[in-house]
PyMOL Python script that loads the backbone (N, CA, C, O; Angstrom):
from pymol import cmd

cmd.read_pdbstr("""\
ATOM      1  N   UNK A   1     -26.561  18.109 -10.146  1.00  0.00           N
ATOM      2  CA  UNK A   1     -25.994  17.118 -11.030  1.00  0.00           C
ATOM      3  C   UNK A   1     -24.625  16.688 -10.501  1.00  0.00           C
ATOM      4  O   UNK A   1     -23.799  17.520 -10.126  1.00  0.00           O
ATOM      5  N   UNK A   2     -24.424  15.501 -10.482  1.00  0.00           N
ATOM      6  CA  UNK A   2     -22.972  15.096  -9.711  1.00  0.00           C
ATOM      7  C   UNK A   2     -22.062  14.693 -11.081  1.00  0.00           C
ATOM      8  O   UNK A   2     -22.234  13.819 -11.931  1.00  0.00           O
ATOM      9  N   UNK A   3     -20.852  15.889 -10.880  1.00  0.00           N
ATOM     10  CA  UNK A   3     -19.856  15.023 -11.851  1.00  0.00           C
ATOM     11  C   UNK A   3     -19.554  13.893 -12.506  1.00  0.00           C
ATOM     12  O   UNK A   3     -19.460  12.913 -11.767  1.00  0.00           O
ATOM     13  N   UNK A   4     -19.383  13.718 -13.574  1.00  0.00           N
ATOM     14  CA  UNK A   4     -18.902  12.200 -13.906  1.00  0.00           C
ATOM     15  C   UNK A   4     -17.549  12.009 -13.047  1.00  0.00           C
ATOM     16  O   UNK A   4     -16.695  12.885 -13.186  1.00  0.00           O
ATOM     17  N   UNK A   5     -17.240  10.761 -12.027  1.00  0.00           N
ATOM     18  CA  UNK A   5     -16.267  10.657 -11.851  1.00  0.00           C
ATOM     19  C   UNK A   5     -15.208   9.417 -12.402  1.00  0.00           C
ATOM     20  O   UNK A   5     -14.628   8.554 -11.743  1.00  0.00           O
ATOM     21  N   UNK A   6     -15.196   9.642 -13.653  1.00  0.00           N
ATOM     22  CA  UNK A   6     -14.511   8.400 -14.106  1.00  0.00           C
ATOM     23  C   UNK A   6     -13.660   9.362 -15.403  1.00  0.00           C
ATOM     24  O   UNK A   6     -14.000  10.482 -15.782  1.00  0.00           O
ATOM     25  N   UNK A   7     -12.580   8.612 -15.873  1.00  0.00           N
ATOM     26  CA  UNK A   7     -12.001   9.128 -17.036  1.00  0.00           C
ATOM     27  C   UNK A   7     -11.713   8.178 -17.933  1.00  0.00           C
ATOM     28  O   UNK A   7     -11.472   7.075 -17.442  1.00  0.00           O
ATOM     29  N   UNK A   8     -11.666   8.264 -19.067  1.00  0.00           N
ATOM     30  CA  UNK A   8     -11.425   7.450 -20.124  1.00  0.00           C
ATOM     31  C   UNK A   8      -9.959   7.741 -20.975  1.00  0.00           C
ATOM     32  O   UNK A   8      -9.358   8.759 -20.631  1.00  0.00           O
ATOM     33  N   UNK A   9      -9.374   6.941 -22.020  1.00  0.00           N
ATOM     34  CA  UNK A   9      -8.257   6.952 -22.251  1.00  0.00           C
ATOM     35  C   UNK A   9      -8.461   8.589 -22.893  1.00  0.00           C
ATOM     36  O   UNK A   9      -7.867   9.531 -22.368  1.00  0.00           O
ATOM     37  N   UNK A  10      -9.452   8.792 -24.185  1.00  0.00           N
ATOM     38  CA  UNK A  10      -9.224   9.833 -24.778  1.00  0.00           C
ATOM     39  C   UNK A  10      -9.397  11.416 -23.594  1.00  0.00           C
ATOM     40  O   UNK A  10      -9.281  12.555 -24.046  1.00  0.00           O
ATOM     41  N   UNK A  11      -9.648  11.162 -22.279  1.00  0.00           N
ATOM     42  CA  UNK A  11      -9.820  12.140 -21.410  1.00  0.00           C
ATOM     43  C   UNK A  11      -8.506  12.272 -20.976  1.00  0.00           C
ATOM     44  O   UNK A  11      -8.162  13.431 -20.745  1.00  0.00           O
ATOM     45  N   UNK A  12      -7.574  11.287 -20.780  1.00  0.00           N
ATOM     46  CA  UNK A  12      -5.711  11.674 -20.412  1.00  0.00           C
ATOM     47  C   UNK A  12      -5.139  11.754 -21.726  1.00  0.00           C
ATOM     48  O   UNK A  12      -3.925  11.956 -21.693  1.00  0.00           O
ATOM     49  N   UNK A  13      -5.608  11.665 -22.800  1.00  0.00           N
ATOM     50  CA  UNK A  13      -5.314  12.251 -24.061  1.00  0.00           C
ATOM     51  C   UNK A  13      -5.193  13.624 -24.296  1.00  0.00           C
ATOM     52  O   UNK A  13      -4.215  14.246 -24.711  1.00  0.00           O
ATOM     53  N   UNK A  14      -6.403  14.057 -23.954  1.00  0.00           N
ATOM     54  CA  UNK A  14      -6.538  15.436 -24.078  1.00  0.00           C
ATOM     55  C   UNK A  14      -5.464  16.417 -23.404  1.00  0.00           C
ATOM     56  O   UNK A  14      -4.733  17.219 -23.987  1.00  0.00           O
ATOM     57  N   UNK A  15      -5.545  16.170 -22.118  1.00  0.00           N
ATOM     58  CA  UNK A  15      -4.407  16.629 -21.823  1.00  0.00           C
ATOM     59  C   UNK A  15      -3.090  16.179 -21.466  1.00  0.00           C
ATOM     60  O   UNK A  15      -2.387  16.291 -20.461  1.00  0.00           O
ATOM     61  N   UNK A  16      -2.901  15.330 -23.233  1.00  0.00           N
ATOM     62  CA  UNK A  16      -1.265  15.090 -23.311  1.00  0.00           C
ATOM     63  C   UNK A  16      -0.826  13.731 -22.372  1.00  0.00           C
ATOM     64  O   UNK A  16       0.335  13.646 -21.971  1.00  0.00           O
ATOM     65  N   UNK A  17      -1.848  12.654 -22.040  1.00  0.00           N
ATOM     66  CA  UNK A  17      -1.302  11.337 -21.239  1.00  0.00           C
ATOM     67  C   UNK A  17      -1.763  10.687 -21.987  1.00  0.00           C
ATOM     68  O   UNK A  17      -2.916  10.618 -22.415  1.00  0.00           O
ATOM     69  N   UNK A  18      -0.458   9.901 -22.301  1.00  0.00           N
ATOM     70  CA  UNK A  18      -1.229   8.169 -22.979  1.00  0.00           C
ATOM     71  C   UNK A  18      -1.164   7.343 -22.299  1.00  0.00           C
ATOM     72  O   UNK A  18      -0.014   7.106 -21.932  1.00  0.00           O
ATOM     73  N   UNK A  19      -2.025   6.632 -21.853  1.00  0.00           N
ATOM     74  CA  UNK A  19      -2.405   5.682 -20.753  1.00  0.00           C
ATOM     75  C   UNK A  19      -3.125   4.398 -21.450  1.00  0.00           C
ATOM     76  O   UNK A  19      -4.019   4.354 -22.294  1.00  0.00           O
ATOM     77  N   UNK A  20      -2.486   3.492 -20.860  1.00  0.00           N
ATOM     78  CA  UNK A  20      -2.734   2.120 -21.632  1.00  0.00           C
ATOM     79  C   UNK A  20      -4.804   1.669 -20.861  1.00  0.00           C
ATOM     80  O   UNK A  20      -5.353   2.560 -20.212  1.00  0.00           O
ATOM     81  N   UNK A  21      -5.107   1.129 -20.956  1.00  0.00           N
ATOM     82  CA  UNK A  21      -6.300   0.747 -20.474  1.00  0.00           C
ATOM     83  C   UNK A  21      -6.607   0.155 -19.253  1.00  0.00           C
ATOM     84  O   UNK A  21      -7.745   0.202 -18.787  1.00  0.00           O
ATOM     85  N   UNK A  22      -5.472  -0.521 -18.579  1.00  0.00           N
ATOM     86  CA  UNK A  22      -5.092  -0.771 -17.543  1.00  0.00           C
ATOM     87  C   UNK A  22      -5.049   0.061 -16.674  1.00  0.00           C
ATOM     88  O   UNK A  22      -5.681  -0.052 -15.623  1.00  0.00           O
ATOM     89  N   UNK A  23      -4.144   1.244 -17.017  1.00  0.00           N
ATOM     90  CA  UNK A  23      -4.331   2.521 -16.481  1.00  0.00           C
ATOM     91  C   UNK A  23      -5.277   2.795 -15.817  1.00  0.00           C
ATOM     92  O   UNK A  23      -5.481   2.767 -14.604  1.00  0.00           O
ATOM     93  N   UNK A  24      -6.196   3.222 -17.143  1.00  0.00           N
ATOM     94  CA  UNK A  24      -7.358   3.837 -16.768  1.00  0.00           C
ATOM     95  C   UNK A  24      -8.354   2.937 -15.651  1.00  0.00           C
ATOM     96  O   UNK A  24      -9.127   3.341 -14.783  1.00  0.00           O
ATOM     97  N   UNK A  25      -8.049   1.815 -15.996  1.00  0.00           N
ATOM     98  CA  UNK A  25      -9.199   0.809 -15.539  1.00  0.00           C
ATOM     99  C   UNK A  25      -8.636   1.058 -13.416  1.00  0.00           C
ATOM    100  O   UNK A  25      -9.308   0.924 -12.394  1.00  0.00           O
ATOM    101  N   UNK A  26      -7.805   1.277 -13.539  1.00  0.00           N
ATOM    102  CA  UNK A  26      -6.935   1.246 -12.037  1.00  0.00           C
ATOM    103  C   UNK A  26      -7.307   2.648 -11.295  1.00  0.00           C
ATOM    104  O   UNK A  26      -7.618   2.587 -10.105  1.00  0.00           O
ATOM    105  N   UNK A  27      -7.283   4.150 -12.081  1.00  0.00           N
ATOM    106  CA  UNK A  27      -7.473   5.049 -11.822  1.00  0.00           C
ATOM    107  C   UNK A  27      -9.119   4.863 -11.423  1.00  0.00           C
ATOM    108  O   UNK A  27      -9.462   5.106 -10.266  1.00  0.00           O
ATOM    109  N   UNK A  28     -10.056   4.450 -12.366  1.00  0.00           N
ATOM    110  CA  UNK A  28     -11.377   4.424 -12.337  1.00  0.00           C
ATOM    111  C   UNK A  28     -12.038   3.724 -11.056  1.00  0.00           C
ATOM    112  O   UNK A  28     -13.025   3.956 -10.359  1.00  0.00           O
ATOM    113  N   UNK A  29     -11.299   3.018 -11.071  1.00  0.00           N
ATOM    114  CA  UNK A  29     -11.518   1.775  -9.181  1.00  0.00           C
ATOM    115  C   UNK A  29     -11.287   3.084  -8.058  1.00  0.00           C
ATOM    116  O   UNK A  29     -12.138   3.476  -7.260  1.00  0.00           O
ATOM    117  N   UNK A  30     -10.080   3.566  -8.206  1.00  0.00           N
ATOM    118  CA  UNK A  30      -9.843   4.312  -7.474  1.00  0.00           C
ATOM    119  C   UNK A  30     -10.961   5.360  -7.027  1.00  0.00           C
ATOM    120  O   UNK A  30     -11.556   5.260  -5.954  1.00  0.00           O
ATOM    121  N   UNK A  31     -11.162   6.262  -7.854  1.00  0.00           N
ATOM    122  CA  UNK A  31     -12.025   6.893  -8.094  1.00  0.00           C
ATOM    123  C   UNK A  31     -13.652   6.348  -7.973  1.00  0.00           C
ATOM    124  O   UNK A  31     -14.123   7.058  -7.086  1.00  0.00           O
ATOM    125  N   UNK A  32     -14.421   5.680  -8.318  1.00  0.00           N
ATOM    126  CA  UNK A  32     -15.085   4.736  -7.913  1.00  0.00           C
ATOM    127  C   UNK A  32     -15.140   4.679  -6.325  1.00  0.00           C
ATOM    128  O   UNK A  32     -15.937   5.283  -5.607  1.00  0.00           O
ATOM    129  N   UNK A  33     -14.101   3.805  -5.925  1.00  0.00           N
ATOM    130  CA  UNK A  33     -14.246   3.398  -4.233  1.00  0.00           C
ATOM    131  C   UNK A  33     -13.966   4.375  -3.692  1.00  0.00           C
ATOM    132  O   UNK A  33     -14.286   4.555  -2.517  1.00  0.00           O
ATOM    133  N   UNK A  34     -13.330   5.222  -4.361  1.00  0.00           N
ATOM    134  CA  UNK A  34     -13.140   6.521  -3.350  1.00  0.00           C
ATOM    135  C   UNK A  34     -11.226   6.338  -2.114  1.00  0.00           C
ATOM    136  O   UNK A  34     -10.877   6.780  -1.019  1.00  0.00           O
ATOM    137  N   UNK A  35     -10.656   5.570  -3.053  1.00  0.00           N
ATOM    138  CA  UNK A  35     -10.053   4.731  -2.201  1.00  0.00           C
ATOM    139  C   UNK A  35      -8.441   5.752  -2.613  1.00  0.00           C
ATOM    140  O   UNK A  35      -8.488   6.603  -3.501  1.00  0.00           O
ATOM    141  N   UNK A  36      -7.292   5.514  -1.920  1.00  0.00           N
ATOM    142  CA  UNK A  36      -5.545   5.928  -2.626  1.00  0.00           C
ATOM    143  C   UNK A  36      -5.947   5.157  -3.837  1.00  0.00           C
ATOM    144  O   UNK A  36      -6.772   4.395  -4.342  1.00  0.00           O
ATOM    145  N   UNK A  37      -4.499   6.046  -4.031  1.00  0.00           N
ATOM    146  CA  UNK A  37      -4.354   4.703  -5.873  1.00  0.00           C
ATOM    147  C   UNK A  37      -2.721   4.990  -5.895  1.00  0.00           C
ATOM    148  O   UNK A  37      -2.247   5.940  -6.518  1.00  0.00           O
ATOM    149  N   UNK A  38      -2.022   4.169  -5.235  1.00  0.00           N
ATOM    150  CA  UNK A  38      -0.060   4.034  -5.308  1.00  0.00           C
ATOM    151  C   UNK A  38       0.436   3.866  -6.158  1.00  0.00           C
ATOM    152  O   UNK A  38       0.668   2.679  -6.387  1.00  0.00           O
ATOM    153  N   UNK A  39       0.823   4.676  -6.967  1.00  0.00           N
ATOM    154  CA  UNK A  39       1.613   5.012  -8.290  1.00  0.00           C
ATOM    155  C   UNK A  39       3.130   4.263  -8.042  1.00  0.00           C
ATOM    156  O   UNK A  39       3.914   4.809  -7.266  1.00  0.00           O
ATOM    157  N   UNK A  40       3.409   3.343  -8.542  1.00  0.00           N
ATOM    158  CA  UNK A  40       4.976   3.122  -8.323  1.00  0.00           C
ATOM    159  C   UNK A  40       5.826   3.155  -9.482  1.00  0.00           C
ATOM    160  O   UNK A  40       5.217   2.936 -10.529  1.00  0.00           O
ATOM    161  N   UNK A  41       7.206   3.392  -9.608  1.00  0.00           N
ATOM    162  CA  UNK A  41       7.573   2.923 -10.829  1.00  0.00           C
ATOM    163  C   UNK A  41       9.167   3.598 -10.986  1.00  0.00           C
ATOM    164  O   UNK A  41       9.874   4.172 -10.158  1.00  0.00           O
ATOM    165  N   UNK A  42       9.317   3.366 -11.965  1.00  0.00           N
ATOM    166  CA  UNK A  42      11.173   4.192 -11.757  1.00  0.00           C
ATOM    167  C   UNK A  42      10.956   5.807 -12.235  1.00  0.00           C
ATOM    168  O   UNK A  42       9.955   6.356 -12.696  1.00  0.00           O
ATOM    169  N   UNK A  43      11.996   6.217 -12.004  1.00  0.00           N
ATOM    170  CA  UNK A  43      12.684   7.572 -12.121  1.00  0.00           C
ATOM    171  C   UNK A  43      11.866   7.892 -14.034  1.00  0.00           C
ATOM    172  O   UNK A  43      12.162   7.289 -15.065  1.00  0.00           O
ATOM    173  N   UNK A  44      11.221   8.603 -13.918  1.00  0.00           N
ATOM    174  CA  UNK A  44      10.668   9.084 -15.240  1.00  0.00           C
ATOM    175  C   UNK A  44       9.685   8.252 -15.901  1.00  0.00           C
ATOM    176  O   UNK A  44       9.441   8.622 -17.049  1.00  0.00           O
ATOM    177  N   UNK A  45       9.125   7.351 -15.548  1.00  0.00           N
ATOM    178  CA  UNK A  45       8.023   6.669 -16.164  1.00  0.00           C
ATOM    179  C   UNK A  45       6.860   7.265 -16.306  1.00  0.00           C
ATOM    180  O   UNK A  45       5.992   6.849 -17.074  1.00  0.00           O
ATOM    181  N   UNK A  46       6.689   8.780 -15.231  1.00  0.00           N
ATOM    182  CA  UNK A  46       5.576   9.249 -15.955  1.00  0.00           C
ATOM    183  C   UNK A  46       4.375   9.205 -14.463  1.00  0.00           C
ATOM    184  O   UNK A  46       3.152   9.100 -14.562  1.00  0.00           O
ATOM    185  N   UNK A  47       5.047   9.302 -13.366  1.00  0.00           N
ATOM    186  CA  UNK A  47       4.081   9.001 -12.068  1.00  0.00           C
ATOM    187  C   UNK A  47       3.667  10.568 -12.064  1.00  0.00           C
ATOM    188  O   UNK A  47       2.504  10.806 -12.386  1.00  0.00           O
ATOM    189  N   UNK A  48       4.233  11.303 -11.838  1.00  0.00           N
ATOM    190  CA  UNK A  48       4.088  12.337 -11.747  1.00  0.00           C
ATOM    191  C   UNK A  48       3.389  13.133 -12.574  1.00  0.00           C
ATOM    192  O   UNK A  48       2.571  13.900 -12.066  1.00  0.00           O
ATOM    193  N   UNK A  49       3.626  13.107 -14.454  1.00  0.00           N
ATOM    194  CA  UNK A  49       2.577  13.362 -15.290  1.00  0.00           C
ATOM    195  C   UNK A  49       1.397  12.864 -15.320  1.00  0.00           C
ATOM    196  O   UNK A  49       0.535  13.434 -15.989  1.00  0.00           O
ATOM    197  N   UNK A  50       1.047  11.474 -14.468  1.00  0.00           N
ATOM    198  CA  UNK A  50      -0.312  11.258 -14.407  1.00  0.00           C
ATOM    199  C   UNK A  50      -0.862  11.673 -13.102  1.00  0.00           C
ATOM    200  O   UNK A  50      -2.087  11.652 -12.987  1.00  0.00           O
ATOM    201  N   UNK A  51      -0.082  12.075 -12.025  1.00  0.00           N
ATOM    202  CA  UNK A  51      -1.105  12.946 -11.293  1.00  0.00           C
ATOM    203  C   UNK A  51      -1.395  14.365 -11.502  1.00  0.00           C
ATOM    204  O   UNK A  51      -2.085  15.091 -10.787  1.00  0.00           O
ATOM    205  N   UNK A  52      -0.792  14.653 -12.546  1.00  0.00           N
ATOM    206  CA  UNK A  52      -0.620  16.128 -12.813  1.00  0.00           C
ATOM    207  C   UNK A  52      -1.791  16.301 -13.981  1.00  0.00           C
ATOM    208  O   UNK A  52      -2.240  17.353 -14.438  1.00  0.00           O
ATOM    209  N   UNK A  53      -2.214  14.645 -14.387  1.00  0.00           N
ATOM    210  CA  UNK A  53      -2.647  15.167 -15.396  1.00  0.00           C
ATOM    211  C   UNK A  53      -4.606  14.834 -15.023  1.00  0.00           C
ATOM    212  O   UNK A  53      -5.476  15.359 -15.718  1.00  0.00           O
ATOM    213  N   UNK A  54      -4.939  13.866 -13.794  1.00  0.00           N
ATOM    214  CA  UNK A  54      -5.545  13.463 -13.274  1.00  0.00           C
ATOM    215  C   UNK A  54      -5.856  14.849 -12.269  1.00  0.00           C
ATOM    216  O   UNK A  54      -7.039  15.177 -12.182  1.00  0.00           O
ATOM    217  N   UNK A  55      -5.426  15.193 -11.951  1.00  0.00           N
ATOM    218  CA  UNK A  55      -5.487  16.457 -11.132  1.00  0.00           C
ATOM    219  C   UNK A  55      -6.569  17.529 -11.952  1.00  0.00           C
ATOM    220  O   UNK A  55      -7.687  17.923 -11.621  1.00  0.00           O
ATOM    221  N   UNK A  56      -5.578  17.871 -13.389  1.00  0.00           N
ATOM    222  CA  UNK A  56      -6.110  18.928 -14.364  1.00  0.00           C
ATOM    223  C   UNK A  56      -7.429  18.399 -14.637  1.00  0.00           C
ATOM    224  O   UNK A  56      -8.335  19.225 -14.745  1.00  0.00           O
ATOM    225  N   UNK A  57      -7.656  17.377 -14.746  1.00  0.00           N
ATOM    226  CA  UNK A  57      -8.912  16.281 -15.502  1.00  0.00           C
ATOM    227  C   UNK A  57     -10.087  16.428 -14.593  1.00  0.00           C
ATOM    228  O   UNK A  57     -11.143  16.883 -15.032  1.00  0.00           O
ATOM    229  N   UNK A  58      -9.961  16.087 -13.421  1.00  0.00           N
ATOM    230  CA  UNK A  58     -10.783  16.232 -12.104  1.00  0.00           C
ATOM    231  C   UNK A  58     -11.101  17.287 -11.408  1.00  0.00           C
ATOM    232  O   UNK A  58     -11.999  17.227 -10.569  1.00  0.00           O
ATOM    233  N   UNK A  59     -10.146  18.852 -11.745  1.00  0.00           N
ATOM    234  CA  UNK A  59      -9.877  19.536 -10.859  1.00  0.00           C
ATOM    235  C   UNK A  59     -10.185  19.672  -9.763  1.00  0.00           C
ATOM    236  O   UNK A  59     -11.242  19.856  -9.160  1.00  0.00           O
ATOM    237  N   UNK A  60      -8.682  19.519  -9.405  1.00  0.00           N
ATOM    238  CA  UNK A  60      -8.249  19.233  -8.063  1.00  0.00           C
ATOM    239  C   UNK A  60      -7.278  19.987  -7.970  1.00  0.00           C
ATOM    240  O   UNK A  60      -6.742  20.356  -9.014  1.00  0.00           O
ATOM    241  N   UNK A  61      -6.725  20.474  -6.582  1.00  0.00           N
ATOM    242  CA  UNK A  61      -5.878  20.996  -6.364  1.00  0.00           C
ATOM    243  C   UNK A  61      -4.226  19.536  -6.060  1.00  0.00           C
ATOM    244  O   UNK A  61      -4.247  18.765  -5.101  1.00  0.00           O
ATOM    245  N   UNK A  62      -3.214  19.544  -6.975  1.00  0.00           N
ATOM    246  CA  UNK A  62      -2.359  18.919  -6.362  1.00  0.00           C
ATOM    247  C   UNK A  62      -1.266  19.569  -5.396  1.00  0.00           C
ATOM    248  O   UNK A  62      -0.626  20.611  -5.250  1.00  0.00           O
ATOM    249  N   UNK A  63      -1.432  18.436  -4.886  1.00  0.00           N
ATOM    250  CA  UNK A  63       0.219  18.613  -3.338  1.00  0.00           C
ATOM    251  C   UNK A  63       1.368  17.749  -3.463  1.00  0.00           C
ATOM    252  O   UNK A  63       1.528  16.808  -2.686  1.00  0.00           O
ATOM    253  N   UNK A  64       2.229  18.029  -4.455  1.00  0.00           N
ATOM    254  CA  UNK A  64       2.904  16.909  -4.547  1.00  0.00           C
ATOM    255  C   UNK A  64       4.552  17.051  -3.387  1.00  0.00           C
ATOM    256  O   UNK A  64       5.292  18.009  -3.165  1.00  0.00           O
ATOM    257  N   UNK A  65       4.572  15.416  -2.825  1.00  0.00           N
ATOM    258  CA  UNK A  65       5.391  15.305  -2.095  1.00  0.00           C
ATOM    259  C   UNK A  65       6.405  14.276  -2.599  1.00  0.00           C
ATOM    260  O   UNK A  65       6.221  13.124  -2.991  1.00  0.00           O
ATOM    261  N   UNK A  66       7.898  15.239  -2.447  1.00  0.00           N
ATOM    262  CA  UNK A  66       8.851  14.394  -2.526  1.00  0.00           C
ATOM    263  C   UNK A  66       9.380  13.258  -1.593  1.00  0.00           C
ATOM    264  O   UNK A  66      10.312  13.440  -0.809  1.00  0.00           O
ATOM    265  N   UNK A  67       8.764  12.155  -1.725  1.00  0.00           N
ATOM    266  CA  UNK A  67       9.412  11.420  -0.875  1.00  0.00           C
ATOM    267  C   UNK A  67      11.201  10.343  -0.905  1.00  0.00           C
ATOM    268  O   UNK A  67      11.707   9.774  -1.872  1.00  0.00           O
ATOM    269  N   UNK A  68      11.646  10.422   0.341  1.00  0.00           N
ATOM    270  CA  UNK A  68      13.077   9.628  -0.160  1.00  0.00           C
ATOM    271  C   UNK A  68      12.915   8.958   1.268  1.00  0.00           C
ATOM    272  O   UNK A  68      11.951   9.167   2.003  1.00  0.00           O
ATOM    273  N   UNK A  69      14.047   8.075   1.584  1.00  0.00           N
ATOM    274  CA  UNK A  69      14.745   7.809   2.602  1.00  0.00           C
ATOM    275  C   UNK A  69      14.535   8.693   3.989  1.00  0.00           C
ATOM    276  O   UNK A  69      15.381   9.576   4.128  1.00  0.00           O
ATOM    277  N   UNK A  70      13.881   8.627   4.678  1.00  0.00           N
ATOM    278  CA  UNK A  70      14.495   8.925   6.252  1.00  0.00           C
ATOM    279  C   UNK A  70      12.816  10.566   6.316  1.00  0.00           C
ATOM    280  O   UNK A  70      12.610  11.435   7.163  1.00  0.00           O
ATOM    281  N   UNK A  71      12.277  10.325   5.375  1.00  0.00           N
ATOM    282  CA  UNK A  71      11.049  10.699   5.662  1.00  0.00           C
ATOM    283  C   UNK A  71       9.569   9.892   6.227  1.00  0.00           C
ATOM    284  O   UNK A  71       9.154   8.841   5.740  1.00  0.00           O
ATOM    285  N   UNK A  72       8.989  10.552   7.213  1.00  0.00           N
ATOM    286  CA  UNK A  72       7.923   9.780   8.200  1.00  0.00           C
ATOM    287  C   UNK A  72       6.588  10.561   7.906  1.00  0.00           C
ATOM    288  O   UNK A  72       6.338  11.438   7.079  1.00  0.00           O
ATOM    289  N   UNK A  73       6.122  10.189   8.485  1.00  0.00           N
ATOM    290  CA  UNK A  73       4.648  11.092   8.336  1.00  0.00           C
ATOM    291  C   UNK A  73       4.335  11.959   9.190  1.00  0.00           C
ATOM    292  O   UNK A  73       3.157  12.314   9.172  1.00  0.00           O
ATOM    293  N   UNK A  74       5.273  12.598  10.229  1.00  0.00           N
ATOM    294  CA  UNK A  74       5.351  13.287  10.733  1.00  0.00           C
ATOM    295  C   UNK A  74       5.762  14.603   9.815  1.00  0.00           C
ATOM    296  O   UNK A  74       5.080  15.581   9.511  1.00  0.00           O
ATOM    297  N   UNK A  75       7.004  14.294   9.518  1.00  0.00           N
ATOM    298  CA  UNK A  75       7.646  14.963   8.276  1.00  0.00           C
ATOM    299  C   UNK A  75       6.954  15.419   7.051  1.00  0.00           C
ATOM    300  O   UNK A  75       7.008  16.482   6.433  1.00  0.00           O
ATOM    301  N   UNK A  76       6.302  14.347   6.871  1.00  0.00           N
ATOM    302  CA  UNK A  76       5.024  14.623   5.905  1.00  0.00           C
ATOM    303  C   UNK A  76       3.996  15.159   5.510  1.00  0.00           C
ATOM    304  O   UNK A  76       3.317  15.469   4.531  1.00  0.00           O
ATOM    305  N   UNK A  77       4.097  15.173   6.640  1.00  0.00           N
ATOM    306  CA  UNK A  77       2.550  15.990   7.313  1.00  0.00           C
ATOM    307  C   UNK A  77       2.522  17.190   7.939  1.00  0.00           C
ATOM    308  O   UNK A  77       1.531  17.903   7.780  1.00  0.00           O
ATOM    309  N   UNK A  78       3.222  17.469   8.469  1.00  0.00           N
ATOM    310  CA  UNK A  78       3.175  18.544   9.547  1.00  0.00           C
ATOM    311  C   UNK A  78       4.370  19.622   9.617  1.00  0.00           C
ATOM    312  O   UNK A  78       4.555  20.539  10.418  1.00  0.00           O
ATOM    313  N   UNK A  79       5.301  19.090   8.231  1.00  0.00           N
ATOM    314  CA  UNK A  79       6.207  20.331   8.168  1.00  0.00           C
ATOM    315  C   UNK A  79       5.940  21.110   6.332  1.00  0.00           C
ATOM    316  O   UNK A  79       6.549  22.125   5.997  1.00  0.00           O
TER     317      UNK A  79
END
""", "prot")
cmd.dss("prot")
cmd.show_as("cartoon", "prot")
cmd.util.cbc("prot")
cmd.orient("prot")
């Protein structure tokens, strides 16, 4: 039986995300095509609680990377 791979609003509910429908509809493409999905946004909007919470939902293991200024993908990757 293959997982459902899609989530719905009351599924980032559950664990504590309110996510507008848009959201979801963006995560679900993602997921779907199998494709990234680039979270952008300011300092506390909540990027981070939705991979944390997309993570728990899917289980998955997360890797989260701090990125700033004067980091490459070398850096990224390999240290």
């Amino acid at each position: 039986m293959i997982k459902d791979i899609s989530v719905s609003i009351k599924d980032l509910e559950s664990v504590s995300y309110f996510a507008s429908e848009y959201i979801v509809d963006a995560l679900n493409s993602a997921l779907v095509l199998n494709k990234p999905l680039l979270i952008e946004g300011p300092a506390g909007s909540g990027k981070t609680w939705l991979a944390k919470a997309l993570s728990h939902l899917m289980e998955w293991k997360l890797i989260r990377l701090q990125s700033h200024e004067g980091i490459d993908e070398d850096k990224a990757l390999y240290e």
